[in-house]
CHARMM-style PDB file with segment names, atoms N, HN, CA, C and O in Angstrom:
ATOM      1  N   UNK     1      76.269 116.841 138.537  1.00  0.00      PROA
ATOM      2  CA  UNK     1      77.585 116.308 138.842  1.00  0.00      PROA
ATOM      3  C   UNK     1      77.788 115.043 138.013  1.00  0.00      PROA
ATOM      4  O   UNK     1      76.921 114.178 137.878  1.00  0.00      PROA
ATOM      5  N   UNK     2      79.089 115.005 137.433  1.00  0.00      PROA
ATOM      6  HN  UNK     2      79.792 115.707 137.543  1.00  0.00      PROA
ATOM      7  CA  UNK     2      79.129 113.862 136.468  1.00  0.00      PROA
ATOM      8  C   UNK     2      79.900 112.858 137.249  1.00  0.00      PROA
ATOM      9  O   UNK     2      80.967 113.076 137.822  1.00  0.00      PROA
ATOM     10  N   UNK     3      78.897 111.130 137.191  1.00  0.00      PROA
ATOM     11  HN  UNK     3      78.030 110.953 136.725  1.00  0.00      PROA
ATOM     12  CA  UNK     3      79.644 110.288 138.046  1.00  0.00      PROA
ATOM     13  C   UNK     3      80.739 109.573 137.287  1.00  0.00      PROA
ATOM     14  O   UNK     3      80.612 109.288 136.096  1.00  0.00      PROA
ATOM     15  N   UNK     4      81.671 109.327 137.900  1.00  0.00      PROA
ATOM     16  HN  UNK     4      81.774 109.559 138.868  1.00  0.00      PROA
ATOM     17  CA  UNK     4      82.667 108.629 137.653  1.00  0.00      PROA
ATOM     18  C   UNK     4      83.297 107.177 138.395  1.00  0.00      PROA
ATOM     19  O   UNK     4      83.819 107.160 139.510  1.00  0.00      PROA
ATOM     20  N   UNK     5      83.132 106.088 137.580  1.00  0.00      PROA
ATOM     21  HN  UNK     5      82.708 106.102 136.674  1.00  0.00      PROA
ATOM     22  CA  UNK     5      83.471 105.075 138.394  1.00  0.00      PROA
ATOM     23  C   UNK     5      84.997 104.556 137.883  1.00  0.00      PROA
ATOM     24  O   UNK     5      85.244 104.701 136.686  1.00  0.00      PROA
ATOM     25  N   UNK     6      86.030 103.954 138.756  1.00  0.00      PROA
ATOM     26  HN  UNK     6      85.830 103.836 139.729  1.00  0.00      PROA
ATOM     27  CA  UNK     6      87.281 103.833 138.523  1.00  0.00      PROA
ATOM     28  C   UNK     6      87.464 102.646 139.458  1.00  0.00      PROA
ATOM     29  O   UNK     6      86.809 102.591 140.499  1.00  0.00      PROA
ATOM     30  N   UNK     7      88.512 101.497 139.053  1.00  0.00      PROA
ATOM     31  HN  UNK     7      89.044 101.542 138.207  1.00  0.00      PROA
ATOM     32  CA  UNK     7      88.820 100.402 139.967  1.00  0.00      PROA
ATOM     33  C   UNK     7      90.257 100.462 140.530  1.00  0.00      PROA
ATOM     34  O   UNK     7      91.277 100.847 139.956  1.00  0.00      PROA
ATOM     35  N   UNK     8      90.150 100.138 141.395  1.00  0.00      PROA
ATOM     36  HN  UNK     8      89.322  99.825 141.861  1.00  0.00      PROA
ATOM     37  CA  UNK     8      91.828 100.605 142.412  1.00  0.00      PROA
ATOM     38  C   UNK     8      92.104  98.949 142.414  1.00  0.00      PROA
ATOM     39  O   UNK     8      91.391  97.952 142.297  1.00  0.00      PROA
ATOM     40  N   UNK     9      93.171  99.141 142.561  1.00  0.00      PROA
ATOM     41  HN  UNK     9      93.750  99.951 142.657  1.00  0.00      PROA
ATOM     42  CA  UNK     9      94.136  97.591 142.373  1.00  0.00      PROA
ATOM     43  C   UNK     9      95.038  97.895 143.536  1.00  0.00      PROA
ATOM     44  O   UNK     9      95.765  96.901 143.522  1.00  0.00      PROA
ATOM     45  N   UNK    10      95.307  98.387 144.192  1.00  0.00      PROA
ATOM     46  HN  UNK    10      94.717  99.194 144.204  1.00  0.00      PROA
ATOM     47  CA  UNK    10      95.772  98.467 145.799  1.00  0.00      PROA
ATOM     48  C   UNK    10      96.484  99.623 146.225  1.00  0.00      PROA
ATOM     49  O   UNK    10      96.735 100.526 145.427  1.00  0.00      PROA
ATOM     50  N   UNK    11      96.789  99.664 147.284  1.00  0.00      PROA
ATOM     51  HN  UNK    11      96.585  98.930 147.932  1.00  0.00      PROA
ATOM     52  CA  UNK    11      96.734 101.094 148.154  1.00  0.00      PROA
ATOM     53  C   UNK    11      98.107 102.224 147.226  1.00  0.00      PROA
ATOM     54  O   UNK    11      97.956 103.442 147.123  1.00  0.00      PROA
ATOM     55  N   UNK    12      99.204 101.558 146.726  1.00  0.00      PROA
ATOM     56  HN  UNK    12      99.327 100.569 146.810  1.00  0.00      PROA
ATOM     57  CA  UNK    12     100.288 102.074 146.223  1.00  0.00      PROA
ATOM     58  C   UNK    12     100.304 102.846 145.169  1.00  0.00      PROA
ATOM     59  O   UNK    12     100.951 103.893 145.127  1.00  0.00      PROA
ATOM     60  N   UNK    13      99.331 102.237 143.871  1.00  0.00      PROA
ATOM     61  HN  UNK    13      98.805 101.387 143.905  1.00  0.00      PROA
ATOM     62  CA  UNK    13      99.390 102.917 142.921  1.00  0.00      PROA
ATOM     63  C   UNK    13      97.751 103.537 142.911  1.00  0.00      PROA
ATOM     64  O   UNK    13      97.356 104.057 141.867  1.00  0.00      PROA
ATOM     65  N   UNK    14      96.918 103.468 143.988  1.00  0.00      PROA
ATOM     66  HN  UNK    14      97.239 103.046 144.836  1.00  0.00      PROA
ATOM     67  CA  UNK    14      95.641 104.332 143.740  1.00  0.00      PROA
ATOM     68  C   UNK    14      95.738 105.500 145.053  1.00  0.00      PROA
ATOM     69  O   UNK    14      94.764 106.198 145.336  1.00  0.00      PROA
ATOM     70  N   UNK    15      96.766 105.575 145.633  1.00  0.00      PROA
ATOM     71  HN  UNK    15      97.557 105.008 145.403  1.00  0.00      PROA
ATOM     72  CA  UNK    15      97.045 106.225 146.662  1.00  0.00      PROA
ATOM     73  C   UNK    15      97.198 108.060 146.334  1.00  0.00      PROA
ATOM     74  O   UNK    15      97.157 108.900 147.233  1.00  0.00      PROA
ATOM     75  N   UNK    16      97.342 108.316 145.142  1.00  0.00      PROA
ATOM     76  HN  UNK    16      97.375 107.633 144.412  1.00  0.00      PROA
ATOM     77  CA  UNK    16      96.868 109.377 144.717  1.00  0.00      PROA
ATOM     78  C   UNK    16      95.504 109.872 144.446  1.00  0.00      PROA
ATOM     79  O   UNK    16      95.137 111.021 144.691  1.00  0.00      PROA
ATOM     80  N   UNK    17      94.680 108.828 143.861  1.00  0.00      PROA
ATOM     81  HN  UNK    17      94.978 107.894 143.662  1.00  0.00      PROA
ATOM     82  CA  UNK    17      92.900 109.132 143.661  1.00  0.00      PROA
ATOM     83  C   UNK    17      92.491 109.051 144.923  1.00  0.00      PROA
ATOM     84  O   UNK    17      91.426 109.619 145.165  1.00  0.00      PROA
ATOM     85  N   UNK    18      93.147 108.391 145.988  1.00  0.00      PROA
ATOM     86  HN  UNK    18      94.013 107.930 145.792  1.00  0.00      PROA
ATOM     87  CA  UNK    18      92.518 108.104 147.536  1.00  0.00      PROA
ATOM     88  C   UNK    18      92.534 109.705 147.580  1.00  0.00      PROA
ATOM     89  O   UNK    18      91.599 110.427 147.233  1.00  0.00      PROA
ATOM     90  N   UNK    19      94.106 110.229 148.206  1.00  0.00      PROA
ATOM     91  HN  UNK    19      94.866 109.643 148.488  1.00  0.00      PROA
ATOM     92  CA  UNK    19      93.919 111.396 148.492  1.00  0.00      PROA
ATOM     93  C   UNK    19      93.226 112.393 148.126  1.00  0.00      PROA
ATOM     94  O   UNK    19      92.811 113.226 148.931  1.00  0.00      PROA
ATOM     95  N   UNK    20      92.976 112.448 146.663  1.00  0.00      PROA
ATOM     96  HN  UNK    20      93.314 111.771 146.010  1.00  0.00      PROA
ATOM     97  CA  UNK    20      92.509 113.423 146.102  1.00  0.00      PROA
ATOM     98  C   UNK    20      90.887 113.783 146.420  1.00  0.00      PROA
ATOM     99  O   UNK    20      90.381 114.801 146.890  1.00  0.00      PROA
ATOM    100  N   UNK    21      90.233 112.389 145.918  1.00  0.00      PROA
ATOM    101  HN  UNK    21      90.645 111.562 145.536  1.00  0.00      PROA
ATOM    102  CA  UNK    21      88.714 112.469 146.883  1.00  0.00      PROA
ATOM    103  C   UNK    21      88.775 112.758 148.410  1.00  0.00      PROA
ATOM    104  O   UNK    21      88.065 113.599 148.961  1.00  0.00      PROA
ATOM    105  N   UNK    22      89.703 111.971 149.047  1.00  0.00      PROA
ATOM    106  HN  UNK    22      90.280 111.287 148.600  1.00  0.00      PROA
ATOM    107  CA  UNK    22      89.380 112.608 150.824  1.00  0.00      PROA
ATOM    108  C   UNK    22      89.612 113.992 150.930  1.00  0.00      PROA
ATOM    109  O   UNK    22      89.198 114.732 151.822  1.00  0.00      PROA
ATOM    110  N   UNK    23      90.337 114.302 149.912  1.00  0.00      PROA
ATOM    111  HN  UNK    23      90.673 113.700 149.188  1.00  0.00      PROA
ATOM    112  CA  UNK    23      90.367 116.181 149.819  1.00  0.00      PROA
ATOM    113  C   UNK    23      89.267 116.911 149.353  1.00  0.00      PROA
ATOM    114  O   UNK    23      89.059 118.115 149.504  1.00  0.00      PROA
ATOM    115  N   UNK    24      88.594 116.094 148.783  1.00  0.00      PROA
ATOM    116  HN  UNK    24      88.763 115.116 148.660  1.00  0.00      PROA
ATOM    117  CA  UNK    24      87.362 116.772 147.647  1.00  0.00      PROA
ATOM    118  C   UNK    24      87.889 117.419 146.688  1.00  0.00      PROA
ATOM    119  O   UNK    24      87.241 118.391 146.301  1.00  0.00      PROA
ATOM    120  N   UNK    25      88.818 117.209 146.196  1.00  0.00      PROA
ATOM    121  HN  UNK    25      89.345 116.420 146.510  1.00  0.00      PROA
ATOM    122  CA  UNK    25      89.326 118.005 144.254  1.00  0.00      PROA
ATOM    123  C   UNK    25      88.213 116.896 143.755  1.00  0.00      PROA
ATOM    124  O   UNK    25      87.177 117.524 143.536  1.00  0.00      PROA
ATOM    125  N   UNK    26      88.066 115.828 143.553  1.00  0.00      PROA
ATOM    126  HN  UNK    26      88.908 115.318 143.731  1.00  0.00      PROA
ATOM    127  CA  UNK    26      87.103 115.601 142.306  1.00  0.00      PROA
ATOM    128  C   UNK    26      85.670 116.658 142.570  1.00  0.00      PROA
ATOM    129  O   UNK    26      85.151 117.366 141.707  1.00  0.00      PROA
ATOM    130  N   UNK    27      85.313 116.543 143.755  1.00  0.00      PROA
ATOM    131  HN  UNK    27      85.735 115.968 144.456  1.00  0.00      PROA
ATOM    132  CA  UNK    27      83.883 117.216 144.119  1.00  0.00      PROA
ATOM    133  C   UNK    27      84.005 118.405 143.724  1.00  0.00      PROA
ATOM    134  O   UNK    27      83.136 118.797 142.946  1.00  0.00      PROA
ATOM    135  N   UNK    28      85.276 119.518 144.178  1.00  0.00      PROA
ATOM    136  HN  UNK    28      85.982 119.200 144.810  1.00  0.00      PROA
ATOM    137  CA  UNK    28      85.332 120.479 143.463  1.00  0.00      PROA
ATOM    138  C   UNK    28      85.161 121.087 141.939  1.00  0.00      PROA
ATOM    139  O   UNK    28      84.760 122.162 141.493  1.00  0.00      PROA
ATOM    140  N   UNK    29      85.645 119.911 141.384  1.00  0.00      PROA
ATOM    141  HN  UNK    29      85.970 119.038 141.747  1.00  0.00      PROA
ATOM    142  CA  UNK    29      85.383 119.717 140.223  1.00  0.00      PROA
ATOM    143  C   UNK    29      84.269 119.308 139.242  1.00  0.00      PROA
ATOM    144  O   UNK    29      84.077 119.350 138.027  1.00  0.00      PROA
ATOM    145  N   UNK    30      83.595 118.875 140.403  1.00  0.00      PROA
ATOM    146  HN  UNK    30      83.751 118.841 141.390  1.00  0.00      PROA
ATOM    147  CA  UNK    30      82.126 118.473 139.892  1.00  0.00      PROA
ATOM    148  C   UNK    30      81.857 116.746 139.490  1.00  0.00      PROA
ATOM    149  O   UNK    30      80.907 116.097 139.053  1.00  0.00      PROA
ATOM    150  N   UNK    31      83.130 116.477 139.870  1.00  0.00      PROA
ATOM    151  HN  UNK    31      83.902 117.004 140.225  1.00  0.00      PROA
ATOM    152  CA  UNK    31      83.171 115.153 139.860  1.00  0.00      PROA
ATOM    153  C   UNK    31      82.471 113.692 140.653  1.00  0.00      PROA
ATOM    154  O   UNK    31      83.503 113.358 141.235  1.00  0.00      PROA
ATOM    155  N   UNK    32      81.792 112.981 140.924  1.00  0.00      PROA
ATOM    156  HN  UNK    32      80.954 113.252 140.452  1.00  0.00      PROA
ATOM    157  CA  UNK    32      81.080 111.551 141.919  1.00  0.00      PROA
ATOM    158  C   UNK    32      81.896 110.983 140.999  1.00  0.00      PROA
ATOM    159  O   UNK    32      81.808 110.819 139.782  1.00  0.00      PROA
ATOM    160  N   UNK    33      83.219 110.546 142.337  1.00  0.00      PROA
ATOM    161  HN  UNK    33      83.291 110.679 143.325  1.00  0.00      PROA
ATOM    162  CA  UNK    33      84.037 109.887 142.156  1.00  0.00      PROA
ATOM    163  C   UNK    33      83.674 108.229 142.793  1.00  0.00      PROA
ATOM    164  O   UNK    33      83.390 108.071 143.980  1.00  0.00      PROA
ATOM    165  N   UNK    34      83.726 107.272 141.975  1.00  0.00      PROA
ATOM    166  HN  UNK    34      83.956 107.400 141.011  1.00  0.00      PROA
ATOM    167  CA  UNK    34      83.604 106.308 143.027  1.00  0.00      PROA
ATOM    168  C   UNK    34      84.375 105.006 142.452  1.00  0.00      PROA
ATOM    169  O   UNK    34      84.516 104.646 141.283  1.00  0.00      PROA
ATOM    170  N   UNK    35      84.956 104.251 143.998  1.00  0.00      PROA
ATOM    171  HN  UNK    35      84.841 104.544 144.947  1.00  0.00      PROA
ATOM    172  CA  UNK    35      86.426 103.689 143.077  1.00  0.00      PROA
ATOM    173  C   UNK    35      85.456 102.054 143.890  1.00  0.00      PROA
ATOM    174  O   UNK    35      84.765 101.939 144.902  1.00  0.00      PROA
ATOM    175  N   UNK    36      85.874 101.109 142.856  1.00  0.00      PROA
ATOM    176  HN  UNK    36      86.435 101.202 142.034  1.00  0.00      PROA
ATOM    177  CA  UNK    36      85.302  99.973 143.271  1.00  0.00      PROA
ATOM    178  C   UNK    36      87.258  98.780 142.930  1.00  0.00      PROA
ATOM    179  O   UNK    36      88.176  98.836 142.112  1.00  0.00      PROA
ATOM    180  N   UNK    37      86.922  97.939 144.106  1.00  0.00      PROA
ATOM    181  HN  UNK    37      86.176  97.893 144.770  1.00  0.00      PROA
ATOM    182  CA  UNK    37      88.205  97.100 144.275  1.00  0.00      PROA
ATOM    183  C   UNK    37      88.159  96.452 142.808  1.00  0.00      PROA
ATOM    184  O   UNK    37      87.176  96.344 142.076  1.00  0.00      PROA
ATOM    185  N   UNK    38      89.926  95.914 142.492  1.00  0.00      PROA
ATOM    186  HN  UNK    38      90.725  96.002 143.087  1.00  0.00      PROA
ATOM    187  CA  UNK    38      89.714  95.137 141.363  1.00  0.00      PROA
ATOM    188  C   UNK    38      89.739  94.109 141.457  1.00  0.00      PROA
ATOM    189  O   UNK    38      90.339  93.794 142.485  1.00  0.00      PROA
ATOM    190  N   UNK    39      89.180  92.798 140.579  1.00  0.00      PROA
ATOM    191  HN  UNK    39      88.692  93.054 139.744  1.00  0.00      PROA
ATOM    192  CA  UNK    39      88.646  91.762 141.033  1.00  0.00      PROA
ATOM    193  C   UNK    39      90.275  91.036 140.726  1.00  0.00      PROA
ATOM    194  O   UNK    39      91.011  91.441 139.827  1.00  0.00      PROA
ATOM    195  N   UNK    40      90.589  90.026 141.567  1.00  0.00      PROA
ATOM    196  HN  UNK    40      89.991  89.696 142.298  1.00  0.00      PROA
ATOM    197  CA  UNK    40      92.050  89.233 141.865  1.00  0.00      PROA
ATOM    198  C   UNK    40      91.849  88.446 140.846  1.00  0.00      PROA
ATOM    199  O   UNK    40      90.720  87.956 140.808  1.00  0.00      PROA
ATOM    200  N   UNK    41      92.763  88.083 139.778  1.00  0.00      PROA
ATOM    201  HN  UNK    41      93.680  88.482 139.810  1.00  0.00      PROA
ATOM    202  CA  UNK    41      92.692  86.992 139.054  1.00  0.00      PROA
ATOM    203  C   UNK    41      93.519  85.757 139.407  1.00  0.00      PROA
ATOM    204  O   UNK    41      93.853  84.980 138.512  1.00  0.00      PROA
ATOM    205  N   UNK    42      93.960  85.491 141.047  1.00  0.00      PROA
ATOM    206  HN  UNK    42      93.690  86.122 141.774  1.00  0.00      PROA
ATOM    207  CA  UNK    42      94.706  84.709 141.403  1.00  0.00      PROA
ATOM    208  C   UNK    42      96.006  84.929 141.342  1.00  0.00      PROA
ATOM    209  O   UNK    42      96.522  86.000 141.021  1.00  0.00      PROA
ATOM    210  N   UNK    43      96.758  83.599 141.745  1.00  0.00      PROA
ATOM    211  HN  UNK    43      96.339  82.729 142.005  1.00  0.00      PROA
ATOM    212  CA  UNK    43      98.476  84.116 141.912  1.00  0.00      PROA
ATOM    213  C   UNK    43      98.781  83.575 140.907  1.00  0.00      PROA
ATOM    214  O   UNK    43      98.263  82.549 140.467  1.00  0.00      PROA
ATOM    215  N   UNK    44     100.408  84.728 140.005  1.00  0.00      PROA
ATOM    216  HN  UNK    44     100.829  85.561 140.363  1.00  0.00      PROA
ATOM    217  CA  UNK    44     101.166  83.753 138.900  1.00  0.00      PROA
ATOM    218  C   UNK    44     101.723  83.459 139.342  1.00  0.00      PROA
ATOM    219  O   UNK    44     102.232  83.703 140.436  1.00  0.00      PROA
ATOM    220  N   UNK    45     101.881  82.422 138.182  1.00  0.00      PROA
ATOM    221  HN  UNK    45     101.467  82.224 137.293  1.00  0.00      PROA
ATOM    222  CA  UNK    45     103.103  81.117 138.239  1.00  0.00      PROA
ATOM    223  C   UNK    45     104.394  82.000 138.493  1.00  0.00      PROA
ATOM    224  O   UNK    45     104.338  83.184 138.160  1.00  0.00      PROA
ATOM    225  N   UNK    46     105.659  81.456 139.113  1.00  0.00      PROA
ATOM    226  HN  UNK    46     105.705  80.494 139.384  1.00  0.00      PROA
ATOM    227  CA  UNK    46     106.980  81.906 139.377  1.00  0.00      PROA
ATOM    228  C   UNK    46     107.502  81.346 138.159  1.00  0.00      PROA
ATOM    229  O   UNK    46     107.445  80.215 137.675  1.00  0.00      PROA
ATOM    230  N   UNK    47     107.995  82.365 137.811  1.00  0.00      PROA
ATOM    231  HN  UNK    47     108.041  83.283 138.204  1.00  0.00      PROA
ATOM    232  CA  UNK    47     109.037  82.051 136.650  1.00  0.00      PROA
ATOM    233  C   UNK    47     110.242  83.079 137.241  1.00  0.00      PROA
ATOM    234  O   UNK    47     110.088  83.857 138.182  1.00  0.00      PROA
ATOM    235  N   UNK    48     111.472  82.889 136.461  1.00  0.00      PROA
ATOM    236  HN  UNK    48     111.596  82.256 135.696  1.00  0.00      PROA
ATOM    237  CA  UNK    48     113.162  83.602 136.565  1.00  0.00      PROA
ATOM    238  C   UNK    48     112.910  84.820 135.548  1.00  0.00      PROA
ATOM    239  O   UNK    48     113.201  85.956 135.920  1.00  0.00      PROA
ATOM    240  N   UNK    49     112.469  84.638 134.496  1.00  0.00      PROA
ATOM    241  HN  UNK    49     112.233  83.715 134.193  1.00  0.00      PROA
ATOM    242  CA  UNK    49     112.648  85.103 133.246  1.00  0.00      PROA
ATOM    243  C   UNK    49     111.656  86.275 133.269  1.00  0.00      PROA
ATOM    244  O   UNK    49     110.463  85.986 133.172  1.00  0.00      PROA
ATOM    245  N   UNK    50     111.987  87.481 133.378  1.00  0.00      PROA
ATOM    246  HN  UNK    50     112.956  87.716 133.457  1.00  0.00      PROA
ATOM    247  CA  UNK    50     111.031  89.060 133.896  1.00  0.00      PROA
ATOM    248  C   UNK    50     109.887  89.028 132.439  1.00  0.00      PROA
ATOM    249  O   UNK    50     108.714  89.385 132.547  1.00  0.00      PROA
ATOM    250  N   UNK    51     110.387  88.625 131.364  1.00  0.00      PROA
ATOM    251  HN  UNK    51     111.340  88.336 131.276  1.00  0.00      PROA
ATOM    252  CA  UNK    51     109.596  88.914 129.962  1.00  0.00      PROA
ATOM    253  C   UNK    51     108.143  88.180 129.902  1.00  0.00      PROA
ATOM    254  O   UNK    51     107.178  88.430 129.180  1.00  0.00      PROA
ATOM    255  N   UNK    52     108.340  87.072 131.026  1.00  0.00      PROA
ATOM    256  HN  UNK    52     109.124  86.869 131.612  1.00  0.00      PROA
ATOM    257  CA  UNK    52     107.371  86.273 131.488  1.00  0.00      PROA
ATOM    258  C   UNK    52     105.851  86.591 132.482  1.00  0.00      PROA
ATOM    259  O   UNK    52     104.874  85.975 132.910  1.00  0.00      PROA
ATOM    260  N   UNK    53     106.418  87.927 132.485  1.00  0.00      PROA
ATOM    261  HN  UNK    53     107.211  88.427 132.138  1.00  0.00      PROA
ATOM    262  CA  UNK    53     105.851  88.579 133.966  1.00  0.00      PROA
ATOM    263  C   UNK    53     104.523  89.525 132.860  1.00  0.00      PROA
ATOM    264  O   UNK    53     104.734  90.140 131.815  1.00  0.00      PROA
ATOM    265  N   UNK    54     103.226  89.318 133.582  1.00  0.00      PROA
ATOM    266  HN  UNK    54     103.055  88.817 134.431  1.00  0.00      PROA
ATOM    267  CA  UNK    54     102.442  89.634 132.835  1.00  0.00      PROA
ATOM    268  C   UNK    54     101.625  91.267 134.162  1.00  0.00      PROA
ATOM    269  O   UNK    54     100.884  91.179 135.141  1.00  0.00      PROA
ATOM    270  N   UNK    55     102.495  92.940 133.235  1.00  0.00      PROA
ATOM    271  HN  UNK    55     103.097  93.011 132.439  1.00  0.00      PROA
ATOM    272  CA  UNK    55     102.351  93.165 134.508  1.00  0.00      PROA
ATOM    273  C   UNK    55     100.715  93.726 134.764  1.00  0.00      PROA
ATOM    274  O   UNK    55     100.655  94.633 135.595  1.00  0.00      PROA
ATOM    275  N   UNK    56      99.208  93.244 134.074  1.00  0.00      PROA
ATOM    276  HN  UNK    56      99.256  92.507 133.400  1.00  0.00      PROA
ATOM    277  CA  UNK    56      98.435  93.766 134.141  1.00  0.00      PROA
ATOM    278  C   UNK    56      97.736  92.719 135.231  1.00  0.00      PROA
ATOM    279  O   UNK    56      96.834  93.113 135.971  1.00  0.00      PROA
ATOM    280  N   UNK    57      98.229  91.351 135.264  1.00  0.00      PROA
ATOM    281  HN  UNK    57      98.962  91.031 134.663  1.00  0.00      PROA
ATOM    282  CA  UNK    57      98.055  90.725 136.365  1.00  0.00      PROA
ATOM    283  C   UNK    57      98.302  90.726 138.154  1.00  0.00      PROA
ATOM    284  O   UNK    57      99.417  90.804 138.670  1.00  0.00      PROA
ATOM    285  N   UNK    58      97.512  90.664 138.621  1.00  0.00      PROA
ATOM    286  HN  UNK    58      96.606  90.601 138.202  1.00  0.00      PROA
ATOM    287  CA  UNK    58      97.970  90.507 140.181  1.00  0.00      PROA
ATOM    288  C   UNK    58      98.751  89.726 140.278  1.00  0.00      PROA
ATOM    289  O   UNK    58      98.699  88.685 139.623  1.00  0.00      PROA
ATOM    290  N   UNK    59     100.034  90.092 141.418  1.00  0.00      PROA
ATOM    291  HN  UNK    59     100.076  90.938 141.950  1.00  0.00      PROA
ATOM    292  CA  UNK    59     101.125  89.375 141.971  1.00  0.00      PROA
ATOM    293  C   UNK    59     101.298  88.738 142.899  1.00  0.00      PROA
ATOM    294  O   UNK    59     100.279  88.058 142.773  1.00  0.00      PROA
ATOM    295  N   UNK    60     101.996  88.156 144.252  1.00  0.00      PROA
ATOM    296  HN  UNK    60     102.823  88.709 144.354  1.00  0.00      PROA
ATOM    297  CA  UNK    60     102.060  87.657 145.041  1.00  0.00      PROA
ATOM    298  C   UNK    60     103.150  88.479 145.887  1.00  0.00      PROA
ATOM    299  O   UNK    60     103.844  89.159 145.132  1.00  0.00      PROA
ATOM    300  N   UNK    61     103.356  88.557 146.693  1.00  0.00      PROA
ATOM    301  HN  UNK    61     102.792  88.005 147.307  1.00  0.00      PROA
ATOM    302  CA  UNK    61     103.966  89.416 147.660  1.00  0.00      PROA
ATOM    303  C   UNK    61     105.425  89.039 147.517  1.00  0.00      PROA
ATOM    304  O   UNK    61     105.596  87.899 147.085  1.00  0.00      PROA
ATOM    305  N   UNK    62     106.556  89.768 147.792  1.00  0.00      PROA
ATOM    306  HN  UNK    62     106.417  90.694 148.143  1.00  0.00      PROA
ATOM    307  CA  UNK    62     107.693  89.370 147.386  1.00  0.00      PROA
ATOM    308  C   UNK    62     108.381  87.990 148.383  1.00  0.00      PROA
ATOM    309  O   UNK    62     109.175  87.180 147.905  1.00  0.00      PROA
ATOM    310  N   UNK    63     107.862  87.946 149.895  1.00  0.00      PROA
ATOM    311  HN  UNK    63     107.217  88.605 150.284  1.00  0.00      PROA
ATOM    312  CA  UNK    63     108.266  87.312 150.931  1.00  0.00      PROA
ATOM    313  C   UNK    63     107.383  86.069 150.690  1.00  0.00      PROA
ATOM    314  O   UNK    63     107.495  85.053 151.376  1.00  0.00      PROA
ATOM    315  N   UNK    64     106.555  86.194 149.743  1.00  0.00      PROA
ATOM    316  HN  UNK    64     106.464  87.020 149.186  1.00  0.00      PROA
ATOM    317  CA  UNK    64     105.541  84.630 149.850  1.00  0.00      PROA
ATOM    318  C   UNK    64     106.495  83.880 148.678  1.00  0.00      PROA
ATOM    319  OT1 UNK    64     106.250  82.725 148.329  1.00  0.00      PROA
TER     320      UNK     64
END
């Protein structure tokens, strides 16, 4: 079985690889899937200006 390691950055956009392992398609596949959290690089700065927005960085919640 070929292992595979992958990092999830939060429930929204890894919410497809979630499902898919609690289903076992990777296992079916022959896949050791294993997803490790991604590490926070802290909160950005607020800026107005969207071009500013760096989107490979972690964000801050829209209400904070």
């Amino acid at each position: 079985m070929k292992k595979v390691v992958s990092e999830i950055s939060g429930v929204v956009f890894s919410l497809p690889w979630l499902v898919a392992k609690d289903n076992g398609l990777f296992e079916a596949e022959g896949i050791d899937m294993e997803f490790v959290k991604a590490i926070r690089t802290g909160p950005v700065e607020h800026t107005e200006n969207p071009e500013d927005v760096n989107p490979v960085l972690g964000h801050v919640a829209f209400d904070q």
